[in-house]
Every structure is written in C-alpha cells, then in structure tokens.
DRENKE-354198 format. One line per 10 residues: number of its first residue (from 1); their letters; for each residue x, y, z of C-alpha. Coordinates in steps of 0.2 Angstrom, whole numbers. Each point is the difference from the previous one (the first is absolute). Layout:
N
NUM> A> X,Y,Z; ...;
! end
This chain:
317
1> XXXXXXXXXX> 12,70,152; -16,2,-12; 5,-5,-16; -16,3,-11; -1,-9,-19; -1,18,-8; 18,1,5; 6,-16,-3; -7,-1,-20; -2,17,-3;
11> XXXXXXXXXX> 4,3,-19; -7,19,-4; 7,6,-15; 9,-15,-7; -2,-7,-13; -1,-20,-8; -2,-9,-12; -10,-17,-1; -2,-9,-15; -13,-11,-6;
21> XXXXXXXXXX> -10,11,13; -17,3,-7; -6,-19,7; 4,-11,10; 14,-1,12; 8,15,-7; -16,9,2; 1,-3,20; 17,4,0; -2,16,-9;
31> XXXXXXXXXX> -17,6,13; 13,-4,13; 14,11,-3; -13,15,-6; -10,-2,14; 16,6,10; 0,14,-9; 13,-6,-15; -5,7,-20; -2,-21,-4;
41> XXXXXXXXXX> 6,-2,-23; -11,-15,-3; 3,-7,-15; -2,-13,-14; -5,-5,-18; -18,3,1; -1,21,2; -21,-3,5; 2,-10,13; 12,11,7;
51> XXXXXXXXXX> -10,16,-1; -16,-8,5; 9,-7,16; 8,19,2; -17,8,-1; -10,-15,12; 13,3,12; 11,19,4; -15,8,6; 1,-12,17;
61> XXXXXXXXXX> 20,2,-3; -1,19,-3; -6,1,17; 18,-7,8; 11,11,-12; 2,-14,-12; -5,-5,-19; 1,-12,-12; 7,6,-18; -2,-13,-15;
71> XXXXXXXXXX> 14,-3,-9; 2,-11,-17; 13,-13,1; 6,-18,-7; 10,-6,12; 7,-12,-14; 7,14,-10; 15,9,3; -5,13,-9; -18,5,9;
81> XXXXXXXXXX> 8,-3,14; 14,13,-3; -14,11,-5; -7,0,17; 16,4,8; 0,18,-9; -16,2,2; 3,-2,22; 15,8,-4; -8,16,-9;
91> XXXXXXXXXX> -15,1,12; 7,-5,18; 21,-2,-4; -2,-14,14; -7,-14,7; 1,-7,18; -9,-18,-4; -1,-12,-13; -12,-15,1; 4,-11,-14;
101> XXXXXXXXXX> -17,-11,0; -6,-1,-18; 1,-21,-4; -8,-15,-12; -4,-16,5; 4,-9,-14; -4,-16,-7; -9,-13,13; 2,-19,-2; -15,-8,10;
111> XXXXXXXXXX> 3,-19,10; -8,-4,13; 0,-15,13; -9,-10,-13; 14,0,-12; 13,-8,13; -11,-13,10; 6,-14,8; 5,-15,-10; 2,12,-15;
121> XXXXXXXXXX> 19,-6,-7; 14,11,-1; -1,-1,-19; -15,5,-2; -2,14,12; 20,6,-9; -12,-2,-16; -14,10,7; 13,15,5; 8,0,-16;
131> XXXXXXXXXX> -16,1,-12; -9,14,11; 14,11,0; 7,-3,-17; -19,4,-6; -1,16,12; 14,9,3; 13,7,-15; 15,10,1; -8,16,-2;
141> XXXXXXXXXX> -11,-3,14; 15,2,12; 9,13,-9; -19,11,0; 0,-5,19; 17,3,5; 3,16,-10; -14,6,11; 2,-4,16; 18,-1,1;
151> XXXXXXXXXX> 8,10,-16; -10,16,3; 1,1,20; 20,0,-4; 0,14,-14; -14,9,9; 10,1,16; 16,4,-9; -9,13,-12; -7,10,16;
161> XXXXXXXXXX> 16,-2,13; 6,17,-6; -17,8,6; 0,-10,15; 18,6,6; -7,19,-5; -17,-2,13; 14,-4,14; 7,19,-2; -20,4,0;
171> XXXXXXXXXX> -8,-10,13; -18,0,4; -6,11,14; 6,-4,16; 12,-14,-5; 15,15,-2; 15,-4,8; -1,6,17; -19,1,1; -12,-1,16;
181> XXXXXXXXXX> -10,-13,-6; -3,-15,10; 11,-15,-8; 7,9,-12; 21,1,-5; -1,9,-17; -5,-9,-14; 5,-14,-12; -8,-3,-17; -6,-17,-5;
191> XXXXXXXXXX> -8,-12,-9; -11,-12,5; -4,-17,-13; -16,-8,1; 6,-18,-4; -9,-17,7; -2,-14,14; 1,-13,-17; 17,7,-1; 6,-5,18;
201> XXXXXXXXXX> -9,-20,-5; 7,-14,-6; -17,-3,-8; -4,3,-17; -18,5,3; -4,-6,-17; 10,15,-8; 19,-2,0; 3,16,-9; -8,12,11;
211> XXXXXXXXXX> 7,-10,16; 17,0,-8; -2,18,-4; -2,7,16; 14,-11,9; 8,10,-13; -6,17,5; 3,-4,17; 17,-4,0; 2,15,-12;
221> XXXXXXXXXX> -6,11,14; 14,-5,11; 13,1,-14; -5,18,-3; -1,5,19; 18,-7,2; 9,7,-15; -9,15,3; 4,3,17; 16,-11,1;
231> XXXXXXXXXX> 7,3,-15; -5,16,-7; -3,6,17; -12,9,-6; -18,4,12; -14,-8,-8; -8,-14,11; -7,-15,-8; -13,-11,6; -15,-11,-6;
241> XXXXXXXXXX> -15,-6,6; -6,-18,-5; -20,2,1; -9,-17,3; -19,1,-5; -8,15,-5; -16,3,-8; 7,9,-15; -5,-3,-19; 13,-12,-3;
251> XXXXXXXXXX> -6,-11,15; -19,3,-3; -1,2,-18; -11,15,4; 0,18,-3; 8,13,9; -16,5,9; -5,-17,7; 18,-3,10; 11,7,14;
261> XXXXXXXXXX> -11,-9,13; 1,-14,11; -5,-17,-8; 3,-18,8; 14,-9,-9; -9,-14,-5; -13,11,-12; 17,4,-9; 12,-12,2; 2,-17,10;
271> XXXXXXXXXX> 15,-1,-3; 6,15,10; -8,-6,16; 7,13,16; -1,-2,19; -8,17,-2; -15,-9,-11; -2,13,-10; 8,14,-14; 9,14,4;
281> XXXXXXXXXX> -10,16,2; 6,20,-7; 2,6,19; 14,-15,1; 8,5,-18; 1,17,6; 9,-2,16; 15,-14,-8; 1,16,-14; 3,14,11;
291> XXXXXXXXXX> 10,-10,13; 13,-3,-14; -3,18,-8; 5,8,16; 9,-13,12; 18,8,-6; 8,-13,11; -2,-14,-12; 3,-6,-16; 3,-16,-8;
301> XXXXXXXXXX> -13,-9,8; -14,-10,-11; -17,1,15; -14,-14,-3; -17,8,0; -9,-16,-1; -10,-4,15; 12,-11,5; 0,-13,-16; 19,-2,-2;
311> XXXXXXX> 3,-1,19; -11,-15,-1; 7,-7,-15; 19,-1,7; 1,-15,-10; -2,10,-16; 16,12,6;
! end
C-alpha cells in the first residue's frame, strides 16, 4: 500500500496558531504547518517582524494553499491573549493546532571548569556559588522567565481549548471522519509545546531559571494531556517537543535572517556537544512539528529533537 506524505500531513484548510512565530523555532514550525496547506496566525509582541516575515515568506506558501497571518500578542498578558482568541474566533471560529513556542531565556550565571578546579576547597568553591548568583540572579529574574515559559503556555492553551474542541467538528480536508485518505481516522485537535532538552537535564547549564522552567512546562504538557483527556475527557491531544540546538536568535545572538541553518555545535555552544556533531536544521523542526500535528495517535509524550544529546547524557536524566 502506497502511503504518500501528502496524505499523511495533509492540512488544507485548517487552521493554527503558533506563537512567538515570526523567528526562530516558531517561525519553522509556523512554514511547516502552512506548507501543508494550513492558514498558519503567527504571532508576537513585535507586529514588524511579524509582517516582514509574512510578506518574505506566503508567496513560496501560497503556492501549497497555506499562509502566514500576523497576529499581535503578549503571551504574558491575560488580556492580549484573550484578545486573540476573538479575533480567531471572529475570523476562523476554530482552530485545529496550537503550537505554544514563544519563551525567554532568562538570567545566565556563568562558571566554568576554572571555578571548581582540583584542590579548590569546598568553602571556597560554596563561597564562589553563593557570591556569583546572589550578584546575578534576583527574584524577578525567575518570575520574568517562568511567567513566560511556563505561565503563558498554560493560559494560552486554556484560553484557546474551546476553539480547539470547535476545529474537531471542522476538520481539515481529508481528515473527515470516514475519509479515503491514507492514515487518516478523523481528526483530533492539539497542541504542540516547544519546551527544551535543558529541561530533561539534571545540569544547570549556567541558567537555573530557564532549565527549571521548561522541566516545568514539560511536566505541564503531560498534566494537561491527562486531565484533558482522562479527566475532562475532552479530545484535544497534548504533546511537546524538547528542541536541542538550533541556530535561532536566542542561540546565535543574530538576526532573524542570518539563522535556520545548519551550524557546528561548537561555533554555538560547547557545552551542547551531540553524537550528531552539529545543530539541528529547519527540515528536522518541521518533520518533529507535523509528526505531533497530525499523529492522532499520541499525546502526552515529550520527543528530544537534539541530535542525540540527552541520550548521550543518561547521567543527566
């Protein structure tokens, strides 16, 4: 039996929503899910860099049947973010997918082998550990980090679930109950969080906020896929995926325009070191993204995209 890609991903005429998708990891998710044929809200705090990434890229998209539509919102605010909700709600009165991906990385507390070296005493590396931090990191530093990374993937999944439950009565072409399509048994909204591998380490990584953050959102993913579907019985998957090293702006400290590539690790970070020897490319983001989007089988589930990094850091689990 054939079973072509175009059936197996096909999402004409749905519809999703991705936010922090104008750079980035959001941006690649957002291409992916237009480039099957999906009307892609791409949103965020800076309106310009969503439009300009609209414009750069829904003439390649238009070509599929999909687009990218900007879409102003602070994931931080409860009430920007119920102000995209009726904005979907007025213009599409659904949505099929949510990708929560919009994130800070937070305060960073450097040390490096240097700090700890041998014959140091315990006193005065406790010493060390105690001055840095105290000096770097404050209490808003963690509230900033975890209210968006953590905070705003809850009430942004909440806010949208009764739209999400509405594009299941809607589905997008060829995922009807009952369709011819190759792999497909109807269809079942969901939402797909883009949390971290520093969230599956024991390793600090010289920022405990972020890391301790996306632990966070990663265990929240499963909390909401079992309360949804176990206890509210309600179907809506939930899923995430936990991207290693990625040539974004975070990572690169570069524009937009100079990352979505493929990079050695080491010109990025050392640290994240990978059997794969190297960063993860747009190709690989896209394929983990419409994998979760429409693998209606599964939910609860946190998938590495690292190039093997947490596999071959087992001592870190």
């Amino acid at each position: 039996m054939s079973i072509p890609a175009s059936s197996l991903f096909n999402l004409s005429g749905g519809v999703a929503l991705v936010t922090g998708g104008g750079t980035g990891i959001g941006l690649m998710a957002a291409r992916a899910l237009a480039s099957q044929g999906a009307k892609v809200y791409i949103t965020g705090r800076r309106l310009p860099v969503l439009e300009s990434s609209a414009k750069h890229h829904n003439p390649a998209l238009s070509e599929h049947g999909g687009s990218l539509v900007p879409l102003q919102l602070d994931v931080t605010s409860k009430e920007s973010i119920s102000a995209a909700v009726s904005q979907v709600t007025q213009q599409d009165g659904k949505l099929h997918i949510l990708v929560n991906n919009a994130g800070v990385e937070g305060p960073v507390t450097h040390f490096t082998a240097e700090d700890f070296k041998e014959g140091a005493s315990p006193e005065s590396k406790a010493e060390l550990i105690s001055k840095r931090i105290m000096e770097s990191e404050d209490f808003n530093g963690w509230d900033f980090v975890f209210r968006a990374n953590v905070h705003a993937l809850h009430f942004c999944s909440v806010a949208f679930l009764p739209l999400l439950v509405k594009g299941n009565s809607s589905p997008p072409t060829g995922r009807e109950p009952g369709s011819s399509g190759v792999g497909t048994s109807g269809w079942t909204a969901g939402i797909v969080n883009i949390t971290s591998i520093s969230g599956l380490v024991k390793s600090s990584q010289n920022h405990y906020a972020y890391n301790a953050s996306k632990a966070a959102a990663n265990h929240l993913t499963q909390m909401l896929a079992h309360e949804l579907q176990f206890g509210a019985k309600i179907p809506v998957r939930v899923n995430a995926i936990a991207p290693g090293l990625f040539a974004t702006e975070m990572t690169t400290k570069q524009s937009s325009q100079a990352t979505g590539g493929q990079s050695k690790v080491e010109d990025l970070d050392p640290r994240m070191s990978n059997p794969a020897g190297r960063t993860g490319t747009e190709a690989e983001m896209a394929q983990a993204v419409l994998f979760l989007a429409s693998g209606l089988f599964t939910t609860g589930v946190v998938v590495p995209v690292d190039g093997g990094f947490v596999t071959a850091t087992a001592s870190n689990r």
